[in-house]
C-alpha positions in Angstrom: -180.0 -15.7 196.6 -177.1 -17.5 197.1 -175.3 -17.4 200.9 -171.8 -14.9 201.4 -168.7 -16.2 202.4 -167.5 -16.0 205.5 -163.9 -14.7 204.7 -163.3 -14.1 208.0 -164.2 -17.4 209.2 -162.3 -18.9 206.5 -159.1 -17.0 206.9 -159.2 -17.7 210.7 -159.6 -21.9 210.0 -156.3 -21.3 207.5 -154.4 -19.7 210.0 -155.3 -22.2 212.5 -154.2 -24.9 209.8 -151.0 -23.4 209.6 -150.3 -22.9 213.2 -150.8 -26.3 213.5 -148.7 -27.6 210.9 -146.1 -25.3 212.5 -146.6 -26.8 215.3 -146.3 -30.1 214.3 -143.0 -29.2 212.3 -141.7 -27.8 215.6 -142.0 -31.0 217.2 -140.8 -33.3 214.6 -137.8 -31.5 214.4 -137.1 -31.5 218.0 -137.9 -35.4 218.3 -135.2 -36.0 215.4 -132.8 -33.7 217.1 -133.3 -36.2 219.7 -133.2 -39.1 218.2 -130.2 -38.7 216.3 -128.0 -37.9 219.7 -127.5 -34.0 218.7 -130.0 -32.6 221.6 -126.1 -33.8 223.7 -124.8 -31.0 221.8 -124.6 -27.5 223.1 -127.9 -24.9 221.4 -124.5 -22.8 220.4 -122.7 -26.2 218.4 -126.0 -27.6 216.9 -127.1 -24.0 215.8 -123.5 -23.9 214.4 -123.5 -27.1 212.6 -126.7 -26.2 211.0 -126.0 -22.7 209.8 -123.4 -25.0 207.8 -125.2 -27.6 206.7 -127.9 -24.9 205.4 -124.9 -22.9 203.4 -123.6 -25.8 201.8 -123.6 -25.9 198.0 -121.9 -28.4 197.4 -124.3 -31.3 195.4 -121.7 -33.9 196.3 -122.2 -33.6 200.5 -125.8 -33.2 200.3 -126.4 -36.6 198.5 -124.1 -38.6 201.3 -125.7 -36.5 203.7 -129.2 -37.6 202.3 -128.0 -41.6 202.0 -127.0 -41.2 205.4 -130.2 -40.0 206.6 -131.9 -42.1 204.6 -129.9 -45.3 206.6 -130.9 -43.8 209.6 -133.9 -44.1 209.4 -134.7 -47.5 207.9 -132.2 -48.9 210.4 -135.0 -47.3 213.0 -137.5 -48.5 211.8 -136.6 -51.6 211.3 -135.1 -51.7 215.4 -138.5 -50.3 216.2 -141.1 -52.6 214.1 -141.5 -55.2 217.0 -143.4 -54.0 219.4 -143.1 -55.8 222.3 -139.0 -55.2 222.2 -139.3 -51.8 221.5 -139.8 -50.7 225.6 -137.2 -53.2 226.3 -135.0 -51.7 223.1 -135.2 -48.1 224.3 -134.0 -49.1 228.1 -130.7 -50.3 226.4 -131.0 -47.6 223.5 -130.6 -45.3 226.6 -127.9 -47.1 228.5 -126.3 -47.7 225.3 -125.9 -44.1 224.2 -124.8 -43.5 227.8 -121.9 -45.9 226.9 -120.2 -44.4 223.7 -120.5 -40.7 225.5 -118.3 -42.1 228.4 -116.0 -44.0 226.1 -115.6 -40.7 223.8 -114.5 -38.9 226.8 -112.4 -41.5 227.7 -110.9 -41.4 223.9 -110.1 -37.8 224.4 
């Protein structure tokens, strides 16, 4: 006689699965908020500026959008393939983004 399945067991490993991947989504998201300077934006003007990116139809935007992304990141990766520079590339990564935010202001 063959052995029943566990669907209880089985259900509770899936949700498990997909708490984690939420998880996981969660986080990613938060580390590119992070690493592409918006986390200096207010919760109000990034929530904003998503709610239009999200409504926008328009095939045109998306693609730039999605070659501009797609810059972003090999440009990182490329900055953080060395590893030995990389500690000493984020120390000036961090004074350097300190720069342009005081010389924005000073723009204004």
């Amino acid at each position: 006689m063959r052995k029943p399945r566990d669907y209880d067991a089985e259900l509770k490993a899936l949700e498990d699965k997909a708490r984690e991947l939420k998880t996981r989504k969660v986080q990613q998201l938060g580390e590119l908020v992070i690493a592409t300077g918006a986390d200096a934006l207010t919760a109000d003007e990034l929530a904003g500026a998503l709610i239009v990116l999200a409504e926008t139809t328009d095939a045109g935007k998306r693609e730039a959008w999605a070659k501009r992304g797609a810059a972003f990141f090999q440009g990182r990766s490329r900055r953080s393939s060395p590893t030995p520079d990389r500690d000493h590339g984020s120390a000036q990564t961090q004074s350097g983004g300190a720069q342009p935010a005081s010389g924005a202001a000073g723009a204004t």
